[in-house]
C-alpha positions, 0 to 999 in steps of 0.5 A, a space after each residue: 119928878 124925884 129920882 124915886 118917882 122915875 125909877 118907880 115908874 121904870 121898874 113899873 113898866 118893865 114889870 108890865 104895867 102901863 103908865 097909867 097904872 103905874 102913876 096910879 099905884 105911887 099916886 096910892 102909896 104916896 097918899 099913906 102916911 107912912 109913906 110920907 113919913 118916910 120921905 121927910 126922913 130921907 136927907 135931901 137930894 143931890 141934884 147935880 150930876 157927877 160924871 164919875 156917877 155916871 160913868 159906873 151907871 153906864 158901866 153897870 148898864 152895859 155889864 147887865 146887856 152883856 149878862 143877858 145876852 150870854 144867859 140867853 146863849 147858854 139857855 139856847 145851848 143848854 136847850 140842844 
């Protein structure tokens, strides 16, 4: 699964689709093609992980949790 597929298939679900439908409609939308067009335009995927990319991943993910967390205290005071 490339990195595409599996993010796809992520923000599918926590859009609310099942997996099923989810690998359904990029099953669809890779069968276009323009899609597959676009594809072999892209330059090709670096496999190896890099630490350093990690890292700033994990930070971003972190800084997301502690946003949510503080949007939701202010729409709870904001509420009273």
């Amino acid at each position: 699964m490339t990195s595409f597929e599996a993010g796809f298939k992520q923000y599918a679900e926590e859009c609310g689709l099942s997996e099923k439908k989810a690998a359904h409609i990029l099953k669809r939308a890779l069968d276009h093609p323009g899609t597959s067009e676009m594809f072999k335009h892209l330059p090709d995927q670096d496999d190896t992980q890099n630490p350093a990319d990690l890292d700033a991943l994990a930070n971003l993910v972190q800084q997301d949790s502690a946003d949510k967390y503080y949007s939701e205290i202010s729409k709870s005071i904001q509420s009273k």
